[in-house]
C-alpha positions as CSV (number, residue, x, y, z in Angstrom):
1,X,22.5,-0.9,-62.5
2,X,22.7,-1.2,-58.8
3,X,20.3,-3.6,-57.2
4,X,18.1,-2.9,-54.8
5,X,19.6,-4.3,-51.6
6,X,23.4,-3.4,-52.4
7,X,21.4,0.3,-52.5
8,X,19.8,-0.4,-49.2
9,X,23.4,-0.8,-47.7
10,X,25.2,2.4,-49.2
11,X,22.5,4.9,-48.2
12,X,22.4,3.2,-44.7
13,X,25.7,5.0,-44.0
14,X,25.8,7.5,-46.8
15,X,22.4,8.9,-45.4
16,X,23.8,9.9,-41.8
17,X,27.3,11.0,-43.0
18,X,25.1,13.6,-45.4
19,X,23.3,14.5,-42.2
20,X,26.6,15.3,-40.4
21,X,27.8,17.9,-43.0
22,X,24.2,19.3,-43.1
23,X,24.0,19.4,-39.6
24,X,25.9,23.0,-38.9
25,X,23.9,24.3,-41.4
26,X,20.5,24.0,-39.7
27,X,18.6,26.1,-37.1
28,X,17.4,22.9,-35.7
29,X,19.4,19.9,-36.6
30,X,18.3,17.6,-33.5
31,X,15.5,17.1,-36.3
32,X,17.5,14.6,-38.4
33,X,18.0,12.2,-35.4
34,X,15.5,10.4,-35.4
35,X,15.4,10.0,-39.6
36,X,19.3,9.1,-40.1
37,X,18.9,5.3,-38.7
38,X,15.8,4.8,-40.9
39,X,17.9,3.5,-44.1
40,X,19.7,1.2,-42.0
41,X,16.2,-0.3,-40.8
42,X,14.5,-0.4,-44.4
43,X,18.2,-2.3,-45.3
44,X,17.8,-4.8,-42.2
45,X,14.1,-5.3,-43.2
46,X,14.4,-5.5,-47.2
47,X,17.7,-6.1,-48.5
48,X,18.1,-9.9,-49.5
49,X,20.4,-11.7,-47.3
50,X,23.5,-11.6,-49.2
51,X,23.6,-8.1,-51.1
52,X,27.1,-7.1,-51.2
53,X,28.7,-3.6,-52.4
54,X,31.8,-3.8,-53.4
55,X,33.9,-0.4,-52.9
56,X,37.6,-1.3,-54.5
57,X,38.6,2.8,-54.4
58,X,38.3,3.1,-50.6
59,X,41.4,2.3,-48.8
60,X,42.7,-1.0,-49.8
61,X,39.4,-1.9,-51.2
62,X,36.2,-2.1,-49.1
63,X,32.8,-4.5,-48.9
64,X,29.6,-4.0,-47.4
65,X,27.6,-7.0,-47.1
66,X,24.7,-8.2,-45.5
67,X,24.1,-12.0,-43.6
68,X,21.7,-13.1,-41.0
69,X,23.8,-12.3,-38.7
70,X,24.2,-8.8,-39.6
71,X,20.8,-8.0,-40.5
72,X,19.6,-9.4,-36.8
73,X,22.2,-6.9,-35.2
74,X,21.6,-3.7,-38.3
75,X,17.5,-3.8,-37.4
76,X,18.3,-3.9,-34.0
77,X,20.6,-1.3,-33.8
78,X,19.1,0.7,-36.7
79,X,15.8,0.7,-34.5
80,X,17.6,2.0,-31.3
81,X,18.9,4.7,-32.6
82,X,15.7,5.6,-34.7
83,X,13.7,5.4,-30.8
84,X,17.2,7.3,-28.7
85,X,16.9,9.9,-32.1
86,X,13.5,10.6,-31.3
87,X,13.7,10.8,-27.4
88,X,16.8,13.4,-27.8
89,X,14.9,15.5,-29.9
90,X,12.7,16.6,-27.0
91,X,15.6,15.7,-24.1
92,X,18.2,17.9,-26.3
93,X,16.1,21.2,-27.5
94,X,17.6,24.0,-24.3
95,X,21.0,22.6,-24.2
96,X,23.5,24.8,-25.7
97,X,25.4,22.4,-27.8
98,X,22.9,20.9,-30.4
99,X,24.8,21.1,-33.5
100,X,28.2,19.8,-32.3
101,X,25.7,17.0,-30.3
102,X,23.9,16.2,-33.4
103,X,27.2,15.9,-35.9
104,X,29.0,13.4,-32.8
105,X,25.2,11.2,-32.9
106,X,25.5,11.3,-36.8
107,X,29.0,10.1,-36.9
108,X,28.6,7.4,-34.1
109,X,25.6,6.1,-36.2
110,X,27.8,5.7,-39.1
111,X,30.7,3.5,-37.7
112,X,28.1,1.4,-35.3
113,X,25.8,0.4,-38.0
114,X,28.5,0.1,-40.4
115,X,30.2,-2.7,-38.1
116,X,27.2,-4.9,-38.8
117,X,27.5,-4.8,-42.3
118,X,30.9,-4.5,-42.7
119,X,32.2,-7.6,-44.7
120,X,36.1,-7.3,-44.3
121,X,39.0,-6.3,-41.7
122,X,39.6,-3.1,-43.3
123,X,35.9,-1.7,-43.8
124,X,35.5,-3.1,-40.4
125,X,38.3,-1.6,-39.0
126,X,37.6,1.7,-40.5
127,X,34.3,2.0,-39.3
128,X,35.1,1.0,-35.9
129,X,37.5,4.0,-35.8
130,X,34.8,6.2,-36.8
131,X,32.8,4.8,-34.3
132,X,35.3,5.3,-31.2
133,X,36.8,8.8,-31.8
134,X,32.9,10.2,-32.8
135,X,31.9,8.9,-29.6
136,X,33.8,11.1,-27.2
137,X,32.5,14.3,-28.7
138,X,29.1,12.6,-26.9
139,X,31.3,11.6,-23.8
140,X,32.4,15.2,-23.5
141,X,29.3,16.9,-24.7
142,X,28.5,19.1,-21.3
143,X,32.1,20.0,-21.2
144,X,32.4,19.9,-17.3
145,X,35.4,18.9,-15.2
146,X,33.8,15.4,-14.4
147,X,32.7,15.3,-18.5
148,X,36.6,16.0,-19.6
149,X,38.0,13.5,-17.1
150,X,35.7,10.8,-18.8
151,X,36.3,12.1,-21.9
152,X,40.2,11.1,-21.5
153,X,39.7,8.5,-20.0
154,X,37.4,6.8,-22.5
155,X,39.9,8.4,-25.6
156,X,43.2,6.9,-24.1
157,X,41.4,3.5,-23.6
158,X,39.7,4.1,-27.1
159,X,43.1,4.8,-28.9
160,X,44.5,1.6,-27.1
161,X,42.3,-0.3,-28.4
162,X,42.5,0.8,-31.9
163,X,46.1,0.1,-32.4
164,X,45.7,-3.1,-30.4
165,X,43.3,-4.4,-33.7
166,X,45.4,-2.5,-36.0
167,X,48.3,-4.4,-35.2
168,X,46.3,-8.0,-34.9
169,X,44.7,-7.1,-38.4
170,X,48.2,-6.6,-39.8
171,X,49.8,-9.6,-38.3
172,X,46.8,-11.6,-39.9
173,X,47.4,-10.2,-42.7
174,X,50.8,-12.1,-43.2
175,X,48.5,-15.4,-43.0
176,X,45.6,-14.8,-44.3
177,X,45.3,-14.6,-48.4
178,X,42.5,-12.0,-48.2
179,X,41.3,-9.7,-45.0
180,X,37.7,-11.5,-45.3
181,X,36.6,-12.2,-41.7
182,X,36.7,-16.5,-42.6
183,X,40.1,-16.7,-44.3
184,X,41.2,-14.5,-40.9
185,X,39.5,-17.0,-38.3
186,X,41.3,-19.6,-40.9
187,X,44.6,-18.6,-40.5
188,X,44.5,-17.8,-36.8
189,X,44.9,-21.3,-36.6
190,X,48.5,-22.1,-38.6
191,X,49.5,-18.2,-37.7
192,X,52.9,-18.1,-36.0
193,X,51.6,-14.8,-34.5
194,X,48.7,-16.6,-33.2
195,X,49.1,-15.5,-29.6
196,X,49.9,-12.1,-30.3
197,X,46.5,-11.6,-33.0
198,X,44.2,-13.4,-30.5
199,X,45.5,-10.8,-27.7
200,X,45.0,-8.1,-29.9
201,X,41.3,-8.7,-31.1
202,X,40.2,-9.2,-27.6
203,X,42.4,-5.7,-26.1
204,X,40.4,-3.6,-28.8
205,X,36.9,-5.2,-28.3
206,X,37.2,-5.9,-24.7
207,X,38.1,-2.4,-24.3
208,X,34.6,-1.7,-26.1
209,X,32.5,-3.6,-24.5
210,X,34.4,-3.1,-21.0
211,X,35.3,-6.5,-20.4
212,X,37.8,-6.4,-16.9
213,X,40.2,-4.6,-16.5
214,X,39.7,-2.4,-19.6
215,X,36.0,-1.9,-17.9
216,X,36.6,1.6,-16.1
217,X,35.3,4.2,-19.2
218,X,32.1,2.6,-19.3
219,X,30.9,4.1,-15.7
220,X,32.9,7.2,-16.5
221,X,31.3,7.9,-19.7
222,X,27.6,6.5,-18.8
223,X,27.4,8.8,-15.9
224,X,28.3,11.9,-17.5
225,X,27.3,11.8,-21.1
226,X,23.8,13.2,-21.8
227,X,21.2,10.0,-20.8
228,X,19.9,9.9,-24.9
229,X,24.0,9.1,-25.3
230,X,24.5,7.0,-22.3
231,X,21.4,5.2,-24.1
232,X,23.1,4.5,-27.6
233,X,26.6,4.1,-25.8
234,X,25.2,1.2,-23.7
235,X,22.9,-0.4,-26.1
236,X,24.3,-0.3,-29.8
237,X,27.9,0.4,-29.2
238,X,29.0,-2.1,-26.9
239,X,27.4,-4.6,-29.3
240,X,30.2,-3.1,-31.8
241,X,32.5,-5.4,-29.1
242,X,30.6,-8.3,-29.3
243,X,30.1,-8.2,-33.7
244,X,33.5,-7.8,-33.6
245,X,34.3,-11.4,-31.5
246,X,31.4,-13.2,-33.8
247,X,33.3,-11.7,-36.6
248,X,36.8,-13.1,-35.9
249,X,37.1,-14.8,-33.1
250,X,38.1,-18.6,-34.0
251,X,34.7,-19.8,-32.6
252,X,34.7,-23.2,-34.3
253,X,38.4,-24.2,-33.1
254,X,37.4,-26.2,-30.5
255,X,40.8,-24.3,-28.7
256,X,39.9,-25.8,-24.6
257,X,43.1,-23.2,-23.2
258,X,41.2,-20.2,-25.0
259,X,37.7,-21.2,-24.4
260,X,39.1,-21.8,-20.1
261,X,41.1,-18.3,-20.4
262,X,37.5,-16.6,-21.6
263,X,35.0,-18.3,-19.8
264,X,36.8,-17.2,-16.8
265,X,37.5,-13.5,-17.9
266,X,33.7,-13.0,-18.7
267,X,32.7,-14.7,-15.3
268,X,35.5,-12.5,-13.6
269,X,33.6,-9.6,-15.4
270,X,30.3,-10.6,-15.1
271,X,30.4,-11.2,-10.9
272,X,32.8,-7.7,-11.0
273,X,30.3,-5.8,-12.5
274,X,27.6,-7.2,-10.0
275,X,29.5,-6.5,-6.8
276,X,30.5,-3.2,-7.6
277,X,27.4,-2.2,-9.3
278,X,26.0,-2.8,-5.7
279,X,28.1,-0.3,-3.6
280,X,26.8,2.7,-6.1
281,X,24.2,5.3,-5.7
282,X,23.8,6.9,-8.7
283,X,21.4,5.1,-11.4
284,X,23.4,5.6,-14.3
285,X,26.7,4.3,-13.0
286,X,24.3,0.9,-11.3
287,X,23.4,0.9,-15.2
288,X,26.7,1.0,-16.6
289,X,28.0,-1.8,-14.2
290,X,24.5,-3.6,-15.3
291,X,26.2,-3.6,-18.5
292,X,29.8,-4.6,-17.8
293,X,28.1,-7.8,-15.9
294,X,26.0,-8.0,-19.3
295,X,28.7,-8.2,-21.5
296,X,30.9,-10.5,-19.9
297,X,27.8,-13.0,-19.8
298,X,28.4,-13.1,-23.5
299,X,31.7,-13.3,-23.6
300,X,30.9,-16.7,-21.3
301,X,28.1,-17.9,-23.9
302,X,30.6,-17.2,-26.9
303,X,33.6,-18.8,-25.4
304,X,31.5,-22.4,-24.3
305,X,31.2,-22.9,-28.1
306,X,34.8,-23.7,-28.1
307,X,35.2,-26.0,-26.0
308,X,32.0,-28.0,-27.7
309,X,33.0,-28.6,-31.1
310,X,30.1,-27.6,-33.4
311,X,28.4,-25.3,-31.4
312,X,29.5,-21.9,-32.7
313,X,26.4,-21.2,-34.4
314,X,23.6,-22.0,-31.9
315,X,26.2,-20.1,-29.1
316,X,26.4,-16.9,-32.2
317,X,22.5,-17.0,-32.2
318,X,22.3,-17.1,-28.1
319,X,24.8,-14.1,-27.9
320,X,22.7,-12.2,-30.7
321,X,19.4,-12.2,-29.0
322,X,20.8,-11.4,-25.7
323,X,22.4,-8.6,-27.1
324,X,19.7,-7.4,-29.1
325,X,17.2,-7.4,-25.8
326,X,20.3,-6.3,-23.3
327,X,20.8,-3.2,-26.0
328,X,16.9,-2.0,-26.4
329,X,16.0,-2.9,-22.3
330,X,19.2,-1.0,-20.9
331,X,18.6,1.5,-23.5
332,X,14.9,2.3,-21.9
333,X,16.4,2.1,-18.5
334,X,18.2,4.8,-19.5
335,X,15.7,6.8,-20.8
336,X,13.9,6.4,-17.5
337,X,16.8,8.0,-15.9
338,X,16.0,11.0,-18.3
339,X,12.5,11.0,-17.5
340,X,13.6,11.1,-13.8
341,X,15.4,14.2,-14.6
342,X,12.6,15.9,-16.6
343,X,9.8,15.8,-14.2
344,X,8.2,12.7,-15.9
345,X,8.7,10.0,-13.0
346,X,6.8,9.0,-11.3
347,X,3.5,8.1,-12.3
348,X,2.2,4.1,-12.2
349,X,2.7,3.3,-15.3
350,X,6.0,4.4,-15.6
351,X,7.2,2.7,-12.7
352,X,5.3,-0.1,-13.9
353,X,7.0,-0.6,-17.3
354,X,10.4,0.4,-15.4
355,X,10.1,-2.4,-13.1
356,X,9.0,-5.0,-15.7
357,X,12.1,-3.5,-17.6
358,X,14.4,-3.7,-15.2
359,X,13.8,-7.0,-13.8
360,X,13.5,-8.4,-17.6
361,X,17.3,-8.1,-17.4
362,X,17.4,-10.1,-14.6
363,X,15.6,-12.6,-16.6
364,X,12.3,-12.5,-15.3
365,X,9.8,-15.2,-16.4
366,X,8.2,-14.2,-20.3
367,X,10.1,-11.3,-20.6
368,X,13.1,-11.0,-23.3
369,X,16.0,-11.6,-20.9
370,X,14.4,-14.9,-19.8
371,X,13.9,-16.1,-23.5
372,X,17.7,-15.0,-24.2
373,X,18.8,-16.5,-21.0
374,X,17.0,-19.6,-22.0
375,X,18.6,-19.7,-25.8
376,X,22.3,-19.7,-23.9
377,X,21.6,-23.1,-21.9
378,X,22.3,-24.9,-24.5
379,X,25.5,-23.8,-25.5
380,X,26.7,-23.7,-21.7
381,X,25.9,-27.4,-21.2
382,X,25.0,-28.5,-17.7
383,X,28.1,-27.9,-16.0
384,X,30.1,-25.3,-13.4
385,X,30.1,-22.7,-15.8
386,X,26.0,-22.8,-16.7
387,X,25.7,-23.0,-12.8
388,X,27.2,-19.5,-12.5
389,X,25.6,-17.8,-14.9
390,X,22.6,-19.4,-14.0
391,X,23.7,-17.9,-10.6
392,X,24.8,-14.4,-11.7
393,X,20.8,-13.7,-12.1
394,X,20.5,-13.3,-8.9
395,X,23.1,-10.6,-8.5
396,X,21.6,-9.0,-11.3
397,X,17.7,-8.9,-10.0
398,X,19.7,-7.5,-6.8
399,X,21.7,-4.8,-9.2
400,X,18.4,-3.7,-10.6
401,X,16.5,-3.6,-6.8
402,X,19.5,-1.1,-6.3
403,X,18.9,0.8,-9.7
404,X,15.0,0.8,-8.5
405,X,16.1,2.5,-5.8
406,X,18.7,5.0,-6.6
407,X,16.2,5.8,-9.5
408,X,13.6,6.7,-6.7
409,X,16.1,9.1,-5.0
410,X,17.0,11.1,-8.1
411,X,16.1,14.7,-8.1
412,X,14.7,16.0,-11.0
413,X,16.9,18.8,-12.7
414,X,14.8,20.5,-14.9
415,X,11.1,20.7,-16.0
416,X,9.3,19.1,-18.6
417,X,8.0,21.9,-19.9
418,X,5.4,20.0,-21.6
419,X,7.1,17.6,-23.7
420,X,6.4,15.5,-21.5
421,X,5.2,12.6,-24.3
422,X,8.2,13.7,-26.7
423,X,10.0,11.5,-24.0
424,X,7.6,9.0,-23.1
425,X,6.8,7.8,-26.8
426,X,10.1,6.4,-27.8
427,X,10.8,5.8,-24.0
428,X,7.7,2.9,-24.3
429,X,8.4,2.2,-27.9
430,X,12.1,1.1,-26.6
431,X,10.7,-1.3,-23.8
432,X,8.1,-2.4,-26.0
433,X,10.9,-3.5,-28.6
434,X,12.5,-5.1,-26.2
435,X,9.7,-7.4,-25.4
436,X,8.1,-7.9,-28.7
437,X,11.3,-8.1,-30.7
438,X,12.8,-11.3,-28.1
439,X,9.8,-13.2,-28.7
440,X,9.6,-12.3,-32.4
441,X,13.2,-13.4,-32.8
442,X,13.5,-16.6,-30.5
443,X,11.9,-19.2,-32.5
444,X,14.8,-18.2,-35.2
445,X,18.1,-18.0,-32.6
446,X,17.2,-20.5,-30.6
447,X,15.8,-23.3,-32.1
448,X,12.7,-24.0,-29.6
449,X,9.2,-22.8,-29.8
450,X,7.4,-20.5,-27.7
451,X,5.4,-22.9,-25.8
452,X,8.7,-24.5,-24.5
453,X,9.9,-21.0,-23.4
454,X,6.4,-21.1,-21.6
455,X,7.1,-24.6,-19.7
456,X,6.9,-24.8,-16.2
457,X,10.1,-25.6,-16.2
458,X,11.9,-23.1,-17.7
459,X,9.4,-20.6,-16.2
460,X,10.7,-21.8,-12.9
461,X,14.3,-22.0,-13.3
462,X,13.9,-18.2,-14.8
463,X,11.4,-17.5,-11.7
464,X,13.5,-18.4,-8.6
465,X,16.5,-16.5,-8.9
466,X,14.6,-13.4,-9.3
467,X,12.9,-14.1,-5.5
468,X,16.3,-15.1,-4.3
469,X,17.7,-11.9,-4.8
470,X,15.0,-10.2,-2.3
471,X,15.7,-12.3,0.2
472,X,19.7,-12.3,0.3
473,X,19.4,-8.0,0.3
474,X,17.0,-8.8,2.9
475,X,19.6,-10.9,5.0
476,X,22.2,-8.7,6.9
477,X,19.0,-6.8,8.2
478,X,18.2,-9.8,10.2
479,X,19.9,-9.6,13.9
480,X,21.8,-12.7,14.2
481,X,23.6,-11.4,17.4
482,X,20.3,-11.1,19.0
483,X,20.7,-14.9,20.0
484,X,24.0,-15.0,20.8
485,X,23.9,-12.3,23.2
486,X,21.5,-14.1,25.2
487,X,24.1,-16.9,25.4
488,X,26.8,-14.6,26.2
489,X,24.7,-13.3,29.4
490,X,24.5,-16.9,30.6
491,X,28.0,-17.1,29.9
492,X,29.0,-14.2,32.1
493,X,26.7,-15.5,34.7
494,X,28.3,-18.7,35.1
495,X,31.6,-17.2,35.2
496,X,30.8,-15.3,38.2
497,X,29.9,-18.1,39.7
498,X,33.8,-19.1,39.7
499,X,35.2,-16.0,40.0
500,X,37.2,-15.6,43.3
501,X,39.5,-12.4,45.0
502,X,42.1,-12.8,46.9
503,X,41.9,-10.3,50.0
504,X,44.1,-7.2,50.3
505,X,44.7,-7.4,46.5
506,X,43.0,-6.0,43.7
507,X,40.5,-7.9,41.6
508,X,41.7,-9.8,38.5
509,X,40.5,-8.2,35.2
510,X,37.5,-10.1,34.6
511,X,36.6,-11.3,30.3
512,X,32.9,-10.3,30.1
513,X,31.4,-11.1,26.3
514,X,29.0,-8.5,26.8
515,X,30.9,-5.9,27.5
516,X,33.6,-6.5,25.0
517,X,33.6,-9.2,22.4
518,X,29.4,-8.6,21.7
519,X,29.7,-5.1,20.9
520,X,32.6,-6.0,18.7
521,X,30.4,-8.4,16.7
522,X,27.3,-6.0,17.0
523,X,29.6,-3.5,15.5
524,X,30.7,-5.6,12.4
525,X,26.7,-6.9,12.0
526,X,25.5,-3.6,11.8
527,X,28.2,-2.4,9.0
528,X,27.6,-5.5,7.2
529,X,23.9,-4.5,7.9
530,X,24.0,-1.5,5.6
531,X,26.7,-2.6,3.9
532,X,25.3,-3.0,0.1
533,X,28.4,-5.5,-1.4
534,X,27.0,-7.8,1.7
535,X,24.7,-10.0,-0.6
536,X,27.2,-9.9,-3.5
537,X,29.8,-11.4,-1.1
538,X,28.0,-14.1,-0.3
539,X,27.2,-15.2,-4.2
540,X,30.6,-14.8,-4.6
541,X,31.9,-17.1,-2.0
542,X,29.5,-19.2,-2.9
543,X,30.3,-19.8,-6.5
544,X,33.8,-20.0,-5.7
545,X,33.1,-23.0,-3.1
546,X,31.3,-24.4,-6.0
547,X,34.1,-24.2,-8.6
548,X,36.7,-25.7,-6.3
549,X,34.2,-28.1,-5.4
550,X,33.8,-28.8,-9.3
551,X,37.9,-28.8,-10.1
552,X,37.7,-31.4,-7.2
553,X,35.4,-33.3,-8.8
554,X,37.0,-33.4,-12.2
């Protein structure tokens, strides 16, 4: 007889996959979103740690299996797309494409909850497959020119990926005696095809969670997938990418030349998605770039641990929470943009919760980025690299001013038409999560209690970024030429003091500043003015004055 966990597990994807070939068959199927997740939530809440379903028939023999690890990232996810379900049901009823809409959602649900659970490279890779190809019909869902090009764009990059794992999973396969995730971290360490299996794992996830330069379908498919898909795409499948490192990734190697090559390709993508995430205008793509910064802040967190020997599993816990909070807070951000659309923004509260949202992934003092933010210190050490990312929080309070702001220009499309708290239910249910769910969970992944998340300390180091940011957006509106022209009238003054003409010839040309080499600089201060990458710039010259100042150190 089948035990009650291991039962928890199969009808956590069997349930949606029934869905999906029910779906065509109803007059409203955008009803079964927001039930198909809720297996996966009872398995993450009440299966034992450890239930296990063995599937030898399937492929080369699959297993489902739940750890702490999974469970934290299956409730999580299972939850999201319980609350997204629930907000497309109202966002989704007068498009024209439910059913195809609702068998894509079903079919992404299966392959990114079955990641989590997945207990072996070929259920894993399976599912992941599932997961990719079922996530374009959501990319291309409103079938426009702009939709189609993202559509492509994501599907190339998609198929990429895939047969850059399929090919590391085979390679590993010559090394490893089984395709269980430890004996393939294990043998990525004697492997001859080392090099070539390492390259592969991060090419398919990277690609995923749009780490640089495999970054550009993210803001393709954010900005034109329908916002309840933008919300699942951003929150629950990226996090496929980052389950996917934990999984087999050679955390505990202690490899210095992988952990340097990492650290600085998630820095590279975290300050890339900042500075470009600053020249945009429209709220979803500012989102999108949010994430791409996100993501490569846990690459940075996950990478640290090898270079510390021992310290995978307090860096694993770090990344999970800030992944679980990153997924459910972009995920209402998202639904805000959706609200904007539908005639729902803006009323005080909204803009209230949106703020305190928005800034949370900043890391704003007792919300759930600051706890995660606070978990990572410890696996980044006190160094250059905890510096920076210590640093990128300002870029990110300064992304999310921008997103506050693009958010307030967006014109709504279409009227409520009274289902107005359809959308706002899960829409506050999703920030709440976000909240409630990082404070629930950080006594566990962290290791420290809530009153020392509630130090002054640490509420001041999460605290004074967020007030930096203001001030840097607020610096090329300050007129520093304002001084200098005064000096350049003296200037000119006192040069025509000097100045002398020789009679019956013409007058030399005469240098004047103001007329000349002042309105040159005016010119480049009022561009840099209203120039939005101005701010960005400067973090970024500044943390590069920092790490050469470090390498000379060292």
């Amino acid at each position: 007889m089948i035990e009650t966990g291991s039962a928890l597990l199969v009808l956590a994807l069997a349930a949606p996959l029934a869905m999906a070939a029910l779906a065509p068959l109803l007059r409203r199927p955008l009803r079964l979103l927001p039930l198909a997740a809720t297996p996966a939530l009872a398995a993450a809440l009440f299966a034992p740690l450890g239930s296990a379903v063995d599937l030898p028939d399937v492929l080369l023999g699959s297993t489902l299996r739940l750890d702490r690890i999974g469970a934290v990232f299956l409730g999580f996810g299972a939850l999201l797309w319980t609350l997204a379900g629930a907000y497309a049901l109202g966002y989704m009823t007068h498009s024209e494409r439910t059913r195809s809409f609702s068998i894509f959602w079903l079919l992404t649900l299966v392959g990114a909850l079955g990641v989590f659970i997945a207990a072996d490279a070929v259920t894993f890779y399976l599912l992941f497959a599932v997961l990719s190809f079922a996530a374009y019909g959501l990319v291309l869902h409103d079938r426009t020119p702009a939709a189609r090009r993202a559509g492509h764009v994501y599907i190339v990059l998609a198929l990429f990926g895939e047969v850059a794992l399929l090919v590391a999973f085979m390679l590993a396969d010559t090394s490893s005696p089984t395709l269980q995730f430890a004996d393939i971290r294990a043998a990525l360490t004697t492997s001859p095809w080392r090099a070539a299996i390492l390259a592969g794992l991060l090419i398919g996830f990277g690609i995923k969670f749009g780490l640089v330069p495999a970054h550009v379908w993210l803001p393709l498919a954010h900005s034109q997938a329908p916002t309840p898909a933008s919300a699942v795409l951003s929150g629950v499948i990226v996090a496929a990418g980052v389950i996917g490192l934990i999984r087999f990734l050679p955390l505990e190697s202690a490899d210095r030349t992988l952990a340097d090559g990492l650290i600085a390709l998630g820095l590279v993508t975290a300050y890339f998605g900042i500075i470009v995430g600053l020249m945009q205008t429209s709220a979803k793509v500012i989102l999108a770039y949010s994430t791409l910064s996100q993501m490569g802040l846990i690459v940075t967190v996950l990478a640290s641990a090898m270079s510390a020997p021992g310290g995978a599993g307090a860096a694993i816990d770090a990344a999970t929470l800030y992944a679980l909070h990153h997924g459910l807070a972009k995920a209402a951000l998202f639904m805000t943009v959706g609200l904007a659309a539908r005639n729902v923004w803006p009323s005080r509260p909204v803009m209230c919760v949106t703020v305190f949202t928005a800034l949370a992934i900043a890391g704003f003092p007792l919300s759930g980025g600051a706890l995660a933010k606070l978990a990572m210190k410890g696996s980044l050490g006190n160094g250059i690299v905890a510096w920076l990312v210590t640093l990128s929080a300002v870029g990110t309070t300064m992304l999310m001013l921008r997103f506050l702001w693009a958010l307030s220009l967006s014109p709504a499309r279409a009227p409520s038409e009274g289902r107005a708290f359809g959308l706002l239910a899960p829409w506050l249910a999703m920030a709440g999560a976000a909240l409630a769910l990082s404070w629930l969970m950080f006594p566990t992944l962290s290791g420290h209690s809530w009153s020392y998340a509630a130090s002054p300390a640490n509420l001041w180091s999460a605290l004074w970024p967020v007030l930096l940011a203001p001030l840097l957006l607020a610096l090329p509106r300050i007129d520093l030429v304002a001084t200098v022209e005064a000096m350049a009238h003296r200037l000119a003054r006192f040069e025509r003091k000097f100045e002398t003409r020789a009679e019956g010839l013409s007058a030399p040309r005469r240098f004047e500043p103001t007329r000349t080499l002042f309105p040159m600089i005016d010119a480049v201060e009022r561009g840099l003015r209203h120039s939005a990458a101005f701010g960005p710039l400067l973090i970024l010259i500044a943390a590069l004055m920092a790490f050469a100042f470090g390498s000379m150190r060292r």
